[in-house]
C-alpha positions in Angstrom: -27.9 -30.4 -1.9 -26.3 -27.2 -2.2 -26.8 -25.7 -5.9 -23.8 -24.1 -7.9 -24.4 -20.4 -8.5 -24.4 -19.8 -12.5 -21.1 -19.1 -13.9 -21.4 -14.8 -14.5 -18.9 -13.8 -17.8 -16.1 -15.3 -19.7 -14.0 -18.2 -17.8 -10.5 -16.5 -16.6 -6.8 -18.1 -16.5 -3.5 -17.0 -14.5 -1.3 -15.3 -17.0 1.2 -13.7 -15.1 2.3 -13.4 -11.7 5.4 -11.3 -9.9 6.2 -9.6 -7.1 7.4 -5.8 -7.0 9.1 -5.0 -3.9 11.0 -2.0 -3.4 12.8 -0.2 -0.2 12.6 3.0 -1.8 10.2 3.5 -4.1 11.8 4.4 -7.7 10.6 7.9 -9.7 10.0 9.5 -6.3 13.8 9.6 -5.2 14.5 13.0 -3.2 18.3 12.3 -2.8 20.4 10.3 -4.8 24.4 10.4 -4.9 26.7 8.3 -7.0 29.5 7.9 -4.5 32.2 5.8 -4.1 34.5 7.0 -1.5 35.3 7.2 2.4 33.7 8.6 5.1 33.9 9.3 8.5 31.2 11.8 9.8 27.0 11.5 8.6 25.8 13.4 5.6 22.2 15.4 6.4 20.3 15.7 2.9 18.1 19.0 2.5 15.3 16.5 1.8 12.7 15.4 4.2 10.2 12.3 3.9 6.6 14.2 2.7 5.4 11.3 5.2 6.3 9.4 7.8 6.7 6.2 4.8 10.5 6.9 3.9 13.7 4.5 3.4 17.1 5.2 3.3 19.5 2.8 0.8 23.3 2.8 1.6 26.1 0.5 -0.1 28.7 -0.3 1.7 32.1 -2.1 0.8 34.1 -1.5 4.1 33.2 -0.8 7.6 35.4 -0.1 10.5 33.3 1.6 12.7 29.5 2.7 12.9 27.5 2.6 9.9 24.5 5.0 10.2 20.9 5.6 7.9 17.9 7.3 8.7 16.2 10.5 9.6 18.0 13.2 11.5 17.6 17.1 12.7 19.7 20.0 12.7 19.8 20.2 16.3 20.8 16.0 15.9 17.9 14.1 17.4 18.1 11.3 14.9 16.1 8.1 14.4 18.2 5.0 12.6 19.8 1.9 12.0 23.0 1.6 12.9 25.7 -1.3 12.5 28.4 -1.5 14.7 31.6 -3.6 13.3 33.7 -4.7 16.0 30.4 -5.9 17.9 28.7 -7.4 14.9 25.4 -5.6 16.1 22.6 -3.9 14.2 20.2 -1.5 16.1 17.5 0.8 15.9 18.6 4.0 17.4 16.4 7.0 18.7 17.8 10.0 20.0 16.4 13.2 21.6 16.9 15.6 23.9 20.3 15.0 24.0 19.9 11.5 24.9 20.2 8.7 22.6 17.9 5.1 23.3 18.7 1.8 21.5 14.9 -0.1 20.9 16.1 -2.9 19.2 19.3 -4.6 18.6 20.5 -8.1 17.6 23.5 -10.1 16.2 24.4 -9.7 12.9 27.1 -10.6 10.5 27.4 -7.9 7.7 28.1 -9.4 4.4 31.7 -7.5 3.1 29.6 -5.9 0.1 25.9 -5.2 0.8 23.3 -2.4 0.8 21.9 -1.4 4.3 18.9 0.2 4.5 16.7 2.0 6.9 12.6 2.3 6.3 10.0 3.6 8.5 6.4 2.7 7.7 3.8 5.3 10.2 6.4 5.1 13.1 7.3 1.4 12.6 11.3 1.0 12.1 12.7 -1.4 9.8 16.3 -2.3 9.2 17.2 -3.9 6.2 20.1 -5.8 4.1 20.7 -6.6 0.3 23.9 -8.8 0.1 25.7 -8.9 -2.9 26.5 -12.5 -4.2 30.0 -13.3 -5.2 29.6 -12.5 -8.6 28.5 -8.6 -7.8 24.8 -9.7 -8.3 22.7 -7.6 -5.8 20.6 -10.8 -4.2 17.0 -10.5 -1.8 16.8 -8.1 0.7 16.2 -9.5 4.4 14.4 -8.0 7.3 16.8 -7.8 10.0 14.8 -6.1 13.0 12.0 -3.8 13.6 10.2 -2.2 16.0 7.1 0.4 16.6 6.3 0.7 19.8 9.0 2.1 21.5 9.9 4.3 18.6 6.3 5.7 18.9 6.8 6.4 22.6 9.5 8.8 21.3 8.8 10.5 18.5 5.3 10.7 16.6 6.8 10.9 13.2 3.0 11.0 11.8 3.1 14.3 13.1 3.7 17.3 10.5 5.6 19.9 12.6 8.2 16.7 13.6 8.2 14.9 10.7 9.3 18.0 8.8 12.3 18.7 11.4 13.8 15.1 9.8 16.0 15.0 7.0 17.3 11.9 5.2 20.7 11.1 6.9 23.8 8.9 6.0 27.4 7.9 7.1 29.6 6.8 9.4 30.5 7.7 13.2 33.5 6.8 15.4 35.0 5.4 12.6 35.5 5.2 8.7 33.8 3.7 5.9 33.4 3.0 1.7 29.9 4.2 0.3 29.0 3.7 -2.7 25.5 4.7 -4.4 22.8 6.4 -2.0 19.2 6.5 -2.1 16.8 8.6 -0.1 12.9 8.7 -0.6 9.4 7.8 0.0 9.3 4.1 1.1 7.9 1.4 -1.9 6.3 -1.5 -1.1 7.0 -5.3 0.3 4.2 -6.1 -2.4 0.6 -4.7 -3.9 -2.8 -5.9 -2.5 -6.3 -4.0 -3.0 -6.6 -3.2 -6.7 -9.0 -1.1 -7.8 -9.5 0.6 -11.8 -8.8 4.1 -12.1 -12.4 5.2 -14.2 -14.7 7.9 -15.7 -17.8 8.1 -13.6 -19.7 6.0 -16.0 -17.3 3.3 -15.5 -14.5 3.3 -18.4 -11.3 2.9 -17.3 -9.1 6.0 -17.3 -6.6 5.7 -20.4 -3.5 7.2 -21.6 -1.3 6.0 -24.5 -2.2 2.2 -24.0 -2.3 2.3 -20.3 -4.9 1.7 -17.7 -4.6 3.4 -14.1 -5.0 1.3 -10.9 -4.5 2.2 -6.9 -2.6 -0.5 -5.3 -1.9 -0.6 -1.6 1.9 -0.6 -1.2 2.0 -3.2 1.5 4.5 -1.9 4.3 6.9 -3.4 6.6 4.2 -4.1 9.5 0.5 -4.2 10.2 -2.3 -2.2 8.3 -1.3 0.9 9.4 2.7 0.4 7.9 1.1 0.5 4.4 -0.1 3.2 2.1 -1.8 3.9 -0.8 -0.2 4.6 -4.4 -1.2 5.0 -7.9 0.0 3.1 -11.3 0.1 2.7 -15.0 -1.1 -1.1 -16.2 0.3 -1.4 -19.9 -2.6 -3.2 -21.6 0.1 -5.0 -24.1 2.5 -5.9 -21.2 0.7 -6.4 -17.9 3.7 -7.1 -16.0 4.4 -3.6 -17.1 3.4 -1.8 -13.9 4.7 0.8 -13.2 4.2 3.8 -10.1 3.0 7.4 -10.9 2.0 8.5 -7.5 2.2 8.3 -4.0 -1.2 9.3 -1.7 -1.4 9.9 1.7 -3.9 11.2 3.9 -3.6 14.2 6.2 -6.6 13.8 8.5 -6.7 14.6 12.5 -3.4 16.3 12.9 -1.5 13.3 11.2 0.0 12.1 8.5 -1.4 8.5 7.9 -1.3 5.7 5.0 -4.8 5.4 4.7 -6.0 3.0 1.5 -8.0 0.4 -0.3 -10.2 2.8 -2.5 -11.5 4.0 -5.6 -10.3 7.1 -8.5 -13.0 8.7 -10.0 -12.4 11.0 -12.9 -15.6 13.2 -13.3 -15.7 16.1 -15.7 -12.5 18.5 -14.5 -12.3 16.8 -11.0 -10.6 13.4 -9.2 -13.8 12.0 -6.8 -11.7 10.1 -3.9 -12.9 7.6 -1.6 -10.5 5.4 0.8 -10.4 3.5 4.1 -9.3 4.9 7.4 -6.8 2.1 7.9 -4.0 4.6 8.9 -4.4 4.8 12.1 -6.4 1.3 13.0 -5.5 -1.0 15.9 -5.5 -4.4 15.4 -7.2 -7.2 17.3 -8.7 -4.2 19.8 -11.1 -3.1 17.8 -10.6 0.6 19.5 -11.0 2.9 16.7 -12.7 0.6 13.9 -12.2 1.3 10.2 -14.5 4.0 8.2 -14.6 5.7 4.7 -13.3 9.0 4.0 -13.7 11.0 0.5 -12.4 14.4 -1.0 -12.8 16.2 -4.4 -10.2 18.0 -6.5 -8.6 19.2 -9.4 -4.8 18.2 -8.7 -3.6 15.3 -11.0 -3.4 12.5 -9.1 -2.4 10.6 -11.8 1.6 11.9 -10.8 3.6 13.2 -8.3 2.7 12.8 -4.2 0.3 13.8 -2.2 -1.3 14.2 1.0 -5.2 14.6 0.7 -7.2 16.0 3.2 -10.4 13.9 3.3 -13.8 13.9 5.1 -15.6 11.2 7.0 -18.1 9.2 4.3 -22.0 9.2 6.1 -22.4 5.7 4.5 -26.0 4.4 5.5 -24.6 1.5 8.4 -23.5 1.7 11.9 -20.8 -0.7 12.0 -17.0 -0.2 10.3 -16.3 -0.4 6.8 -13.7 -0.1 4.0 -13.1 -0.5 0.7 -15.6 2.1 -1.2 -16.2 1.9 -5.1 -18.0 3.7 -6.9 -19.8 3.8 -10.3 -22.4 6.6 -12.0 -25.4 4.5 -13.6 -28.3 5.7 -15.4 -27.9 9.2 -13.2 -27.4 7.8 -9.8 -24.1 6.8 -8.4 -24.2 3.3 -6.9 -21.1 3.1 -3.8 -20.3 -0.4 -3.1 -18.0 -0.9 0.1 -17.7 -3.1 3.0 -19.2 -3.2 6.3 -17.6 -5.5 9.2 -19.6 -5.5 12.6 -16.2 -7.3 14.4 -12.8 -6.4 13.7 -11.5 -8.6 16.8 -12.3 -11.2 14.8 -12.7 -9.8 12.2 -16.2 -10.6 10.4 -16.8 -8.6 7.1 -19.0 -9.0 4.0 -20.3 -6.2 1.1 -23.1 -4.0 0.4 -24.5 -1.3 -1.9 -25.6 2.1 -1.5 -26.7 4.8 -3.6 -27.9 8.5 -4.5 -29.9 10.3 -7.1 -27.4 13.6 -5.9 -24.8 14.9 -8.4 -22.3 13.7 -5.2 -21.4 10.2 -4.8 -21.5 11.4 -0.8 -24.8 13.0 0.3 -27.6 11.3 0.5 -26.6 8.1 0.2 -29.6 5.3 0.7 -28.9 1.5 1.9 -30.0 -0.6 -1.3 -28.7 -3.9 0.6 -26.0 -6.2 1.7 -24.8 -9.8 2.2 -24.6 -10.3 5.9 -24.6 -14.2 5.6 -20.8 -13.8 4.1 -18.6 -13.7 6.7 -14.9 -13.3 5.0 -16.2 -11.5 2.0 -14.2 -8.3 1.0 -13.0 -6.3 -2.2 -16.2 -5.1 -4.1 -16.2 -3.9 -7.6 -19.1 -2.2 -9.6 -18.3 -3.7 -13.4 -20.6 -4.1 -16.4 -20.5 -7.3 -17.5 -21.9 -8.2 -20.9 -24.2 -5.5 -21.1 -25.1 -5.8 -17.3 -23.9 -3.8 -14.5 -23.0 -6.2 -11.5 -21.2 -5.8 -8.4 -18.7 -8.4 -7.6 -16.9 -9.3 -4.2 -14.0 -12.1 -2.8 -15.5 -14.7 -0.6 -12.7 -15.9 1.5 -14.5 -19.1 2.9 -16.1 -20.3 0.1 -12.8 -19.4 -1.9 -14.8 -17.9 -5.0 -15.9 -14.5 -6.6 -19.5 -13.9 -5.9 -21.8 -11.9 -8.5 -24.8 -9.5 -7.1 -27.2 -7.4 -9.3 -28.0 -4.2 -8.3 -30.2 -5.0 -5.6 -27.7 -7.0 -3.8 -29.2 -10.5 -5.4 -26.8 -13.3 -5.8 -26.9 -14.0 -9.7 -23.8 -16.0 -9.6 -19.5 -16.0 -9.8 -16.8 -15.4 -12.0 -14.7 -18.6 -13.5 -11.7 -17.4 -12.6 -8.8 -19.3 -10.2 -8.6 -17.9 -7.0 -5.3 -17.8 -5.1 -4.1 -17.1 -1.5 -6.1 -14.6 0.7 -8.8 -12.7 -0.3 -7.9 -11.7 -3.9 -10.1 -9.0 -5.1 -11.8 -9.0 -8.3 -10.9 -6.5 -10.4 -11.8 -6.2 -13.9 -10.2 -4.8 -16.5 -11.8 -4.4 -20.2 -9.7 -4.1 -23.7 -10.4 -3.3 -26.8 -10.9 -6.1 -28.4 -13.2 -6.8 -26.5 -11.4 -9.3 -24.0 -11.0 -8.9 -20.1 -8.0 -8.8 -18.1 -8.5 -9.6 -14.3 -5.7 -7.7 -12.1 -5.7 -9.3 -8.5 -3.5 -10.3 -5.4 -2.6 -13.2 -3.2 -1.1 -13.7 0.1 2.4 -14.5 0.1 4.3 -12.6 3.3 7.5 -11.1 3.0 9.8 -11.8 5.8 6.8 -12.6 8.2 9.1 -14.0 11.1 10.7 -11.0 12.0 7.7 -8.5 10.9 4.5 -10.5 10.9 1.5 -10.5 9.0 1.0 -7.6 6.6 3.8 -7.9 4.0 1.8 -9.4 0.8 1.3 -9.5 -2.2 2.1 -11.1 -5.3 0.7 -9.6 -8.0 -1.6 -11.8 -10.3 -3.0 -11.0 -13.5 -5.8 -13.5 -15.2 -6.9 -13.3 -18.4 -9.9 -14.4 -20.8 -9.3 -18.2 -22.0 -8.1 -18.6 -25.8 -5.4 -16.0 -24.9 
């Protein structure tokens, strides 16, 4: 008979659970007009996306004609959505060299007052649609159509020197129609997955007027490679209070990419960065694999946007890995992560590094790992009671597994575990009790774009509370 592993901290409870979703992603707006009038040509803002994770937000009251929003050029190589009225049909439109292609098209019956939207997530093209109920109450949005493939074939919007010919674009064509508010900007998220606490190199959370700092990944409108990786303010007195400060890409191999699921760590007068090379991964081939990058600087990535230029992480294992964390104890810096010998199928569990050096990045030794976990993802360096502890998300066994520092299994967390692999990230207060900020696995839209869209976020919190 199979023992139970000893119960590891205080027992948790769900306190709070919501979903932010957003097409374009609120505080970074780059164009934003208040207009209630017709139109018949397309407005091109002076604004373009700082990466290739941008939406376009349109409302519309009439239509007799082409409605049109997305990225376009001076010299008018555009990529869109369009809807045209008197054939009821929405499409994805890319046009260059004087030639315009239509990727994706289907049926669809505008609602009389709605917001359209366009979004593209790496060089994946969504088209969306808010309808507004008969009351004037904005309802869900719905995924209409999307399509990557054959946008990719052509344009590479993950390129710099295109992306930056592409403006945010608007309007109608070969027709008229009623606007009303705009909004152009970086692309928000379909929901937040990956957590992980914005902290001093000894492991205190980062913590300004009342607020704790995590990186989410903003799940996109596709795959892995559709999301990207953002920062936000956690108010400790209201944790549905979560709020977005900043938006981080990566600029690595002459693109643009949404690389995430990593760690913030504030030591002395510099940001230590370490994230996973999901931007450009291919799934089920297994052709490029997954790998940690890092960086160091003195920007405040606690606001504004981004695009970080990191290097590849020499972590001691030959095989992929992902989601690096990273804690200073007693003068050496510990780096848990995972490492995954099959990504088609995927086959994954954590382990533990670490280095005497004043970098988190050189000389890092293997202390050990968990190899007999198979679905086990999301490690997080905490100190519990007095003891530091690295803690992981075993997706099979449906727990939160606890090792010491030497990668022994001591034991789990009491704490529900919901949909997917929720990772288990801790959160300390002041008084003393513990917040646990996670995820689960609900999709968004996941017949027309598939697997990739979640999650909810969860928030669990010591019992007595």
């Amino acid at each position: 008979m199979t023992a139970i592993p000893a119960v590891v901290g205080p027992p948790f409870r769900e306190l709070h659970r919501y979903r932010p979703f957003q097409v374009t992603a609120p505080g970074f707006l780059q164009d934003h007009r208040l207009l209630l009038c017709r139109v018949g040509d397309l407005t091109r803002s002076e604004a373009s996306p700082p990466a290739p994770f941008a939406a376009v937000e349109v409302e519309v009251s009439y239509l007799d004609g082409v409605l049109v929003a997305g990225l376009g050029t001076t010299d008018g190589d555009e990529v869109v959505a369009t809807y045209t009225s008197r054939t009821r049909t929405a499409a994805i439109e890319v046009r260059s060299g004087g030639r315009t292609r239509v990727v994706r098209r289907a049926k669809v019956d505008l609602p009389a007052s709605c917001t359209w939207a366009f979004a593209v997530c790496e060089n994946q093209v969504t088209v969306l649609v808010r309808p507004v109920d008969p009351t004037g109450v904005p309802t869900r949005w719905r995924a209409l159509l999307t399509e990557r493939t054959k946008v990719g074939r052509l344009v590479d919007l993950r390129r710099p020197g295109t992306l930056e010919r592409y403006a945010y674009t608007w309007g109608a064509r070969s027709g008229t129609a009623t606007l009303g508010e705009v909004r152009a900007g970086p692309f928000g998220m379909t929901g937040l997955r990956d957590p992980h606490l914005v902290q001093h190199a000894d492991g205190r959370p980062v913590v300004r007027d009342g607020k704790v700092f995590l990186t989410w990944t903003c799940a996109g409108l596709g795959f892995f490679a559709q999301a990207h990786w953002g920062v936000f303010s956690l108010d400790l007195a209201d944790p549905t209070g979560l709020e977005q400060v900043a938006q981080l890409y990566s600029h690595r191999d002459g693109l643009l990419l949404g690389d995430h699921a990593g760690q913030l760590v504030r030591d002395g007068d510099r940001w230590l960065v370490a994230t996973s090379s999901w931007g450009d991964f291919v799934p089920r081939s297994g052709r490029h694999g997954v790998h940690v990058r890092h960086l160091s600087t003195t920007d405040d990535l606690l606001s504004g946007i981004h695009r970080l230029r990191t290097s590849r992480t020499d972590l001691p294992t030959g095989v992929s890995a992902w989601d690096p964390g990273f804690t200073r104890i007693d003068g050496r810096w510990f780096v848990g992560f995972v490492e995954s010998p099959s990504q088609a199928p995927f086959d994954f569990h954590p382990a533990l590094a670490g280095t005497g050096d004043r970098s988190p990045w050189t000389g890092l030794t293997r202390v050990g790992a968990a190899p007999a976990l198979h679905r086990c993802e999301g490690p997080v360096i905490a100190c519990i009671e007095g003891r530091w502890v690295l803690l992981a998300s075993d997706g099979q066994a449906r727990c939160y597994p606890v090792f010491d520092l030497a990668m022994t299994r001591v034991g789990r967390l009491d704490a529900p575990y919901p949909t997917n692999i929720p990772h288990p990230q801790l959160v300390p207060r002041e008084d003393g009790s513990w917040l646990m900020v996670s995820f689960d696995g609900t999709q968004y839209a996941s017949r027309t774009m598939g697997y990739g869209g979640h999650g909810d976020v969860v928030v669990m919190g010591t019992r007595g509370e």
